[in-house]
N, C-alpha and C positions, 0 to 999 in steps of 0.2 A: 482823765489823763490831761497833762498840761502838756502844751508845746514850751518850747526852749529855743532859742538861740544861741549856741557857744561859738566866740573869734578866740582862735589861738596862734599864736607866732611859733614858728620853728627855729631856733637857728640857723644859720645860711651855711653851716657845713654839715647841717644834716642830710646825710644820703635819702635818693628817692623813697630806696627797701626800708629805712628805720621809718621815714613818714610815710609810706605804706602798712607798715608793722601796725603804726598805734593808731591808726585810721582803724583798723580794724579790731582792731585792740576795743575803741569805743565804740564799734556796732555792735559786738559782742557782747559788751556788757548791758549796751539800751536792750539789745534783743532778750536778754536772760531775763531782766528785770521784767521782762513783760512791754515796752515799748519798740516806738519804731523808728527807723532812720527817715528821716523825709528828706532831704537833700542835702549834697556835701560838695561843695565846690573847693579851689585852689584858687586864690587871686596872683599865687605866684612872688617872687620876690621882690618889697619895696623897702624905700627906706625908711628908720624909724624916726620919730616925732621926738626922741630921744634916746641918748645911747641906753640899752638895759645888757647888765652882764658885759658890758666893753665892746658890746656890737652896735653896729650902726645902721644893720639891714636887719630883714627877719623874711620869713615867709608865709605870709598869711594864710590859713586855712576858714574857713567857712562853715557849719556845723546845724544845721535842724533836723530836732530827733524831738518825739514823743516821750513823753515819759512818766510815771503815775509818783505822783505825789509825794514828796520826800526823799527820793531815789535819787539824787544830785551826789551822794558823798561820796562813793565809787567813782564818779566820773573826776570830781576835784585833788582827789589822793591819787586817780593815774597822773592830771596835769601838774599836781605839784611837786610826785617825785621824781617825774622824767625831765632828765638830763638836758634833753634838747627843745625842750619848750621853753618860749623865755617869760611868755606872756598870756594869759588867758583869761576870758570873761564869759561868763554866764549868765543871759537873763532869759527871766519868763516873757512871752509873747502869746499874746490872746488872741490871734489867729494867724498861727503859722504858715497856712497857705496862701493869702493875704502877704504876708512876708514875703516868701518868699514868690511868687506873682510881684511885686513892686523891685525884689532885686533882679530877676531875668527883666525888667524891662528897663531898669536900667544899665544894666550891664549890655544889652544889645544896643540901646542908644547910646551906647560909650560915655555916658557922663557919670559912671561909679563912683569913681575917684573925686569929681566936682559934689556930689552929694553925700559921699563918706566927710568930706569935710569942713559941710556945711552943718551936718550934725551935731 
C-alpha cells in the first residue's frame, strides 16, 4: 500500500452538505478499494495565488489516505468532474505518518501558512 497526499480547493459558494457529500464521497471509494483514510483536515477559506475559474478564494481541504497501488483513477475522475472543485493534486508520500506528525505541529505552532509557502 502507498500512502498519498491529495490538496483540493472547493469553490467558496460551495455549501458545507456538498463538501461534506464528497468528503465522503472519497472515503468510500479509499475504503472499497481496500485502503484507508488517515487524516482529513479543513484549512478553511484563503485566497488564491491566482484567479482559477473567475475566483479569487477557494477552500482548501487536506487529504491522507492509503491506498494500493494504481487505484488513483476513481479518485481523479470524481475531482475532475465535480463542479465544485477548482483545483486538485495528488502525490505519493513515503511516510505518511511522518507527514502528517510534521503538519499537526505545524499547524499548532501557527506557522502553516509561513511554511506552505516556503515550499
Amino acid at each position: 500500500m502507498n500512502g498519498y497526499e491529495s490538496i483540493y480547493i472547493f469553490s467558496p459558494a460551495t455549501s458545507e452538505e456538498t463538501q461534506k457529500g464528497l468528503e465522503q464521497k472519497l472515503s468510500t471509494i479509499v475504503t472499497a478499494r481496500g485502503g484507508k483514510v488517515e487524516h482529513l483536515d479543513s484549512w478553511g477559506r484563503r485566497r488564491l495565488a491566482y484567479p482559477v475559474k473567475k475566483q479569487e478564494y477557494g477552500i482548501y481541504q487536506l487529504f491522507y489516505f492509503s491506498l494500493p497501488e494504481g487505484d488513483l483513477k476513481e479518485l481523479d475522475t470524481l475531482f475532475r468532474h465535480s463542479e465544485d472543485i477548482l483545483l486538485w493534486q495528488t502525490v505519493r508520500v513515503n511516510d505518511i505518518e511522518a507527514e502528517i506528525k510534521q503538519f499537526q505541529e505545524l499547524k499548532d505552532n501557527g506557522s502553516l501558512a509561513q511554511k506552505i509557502s516556503e515550499r
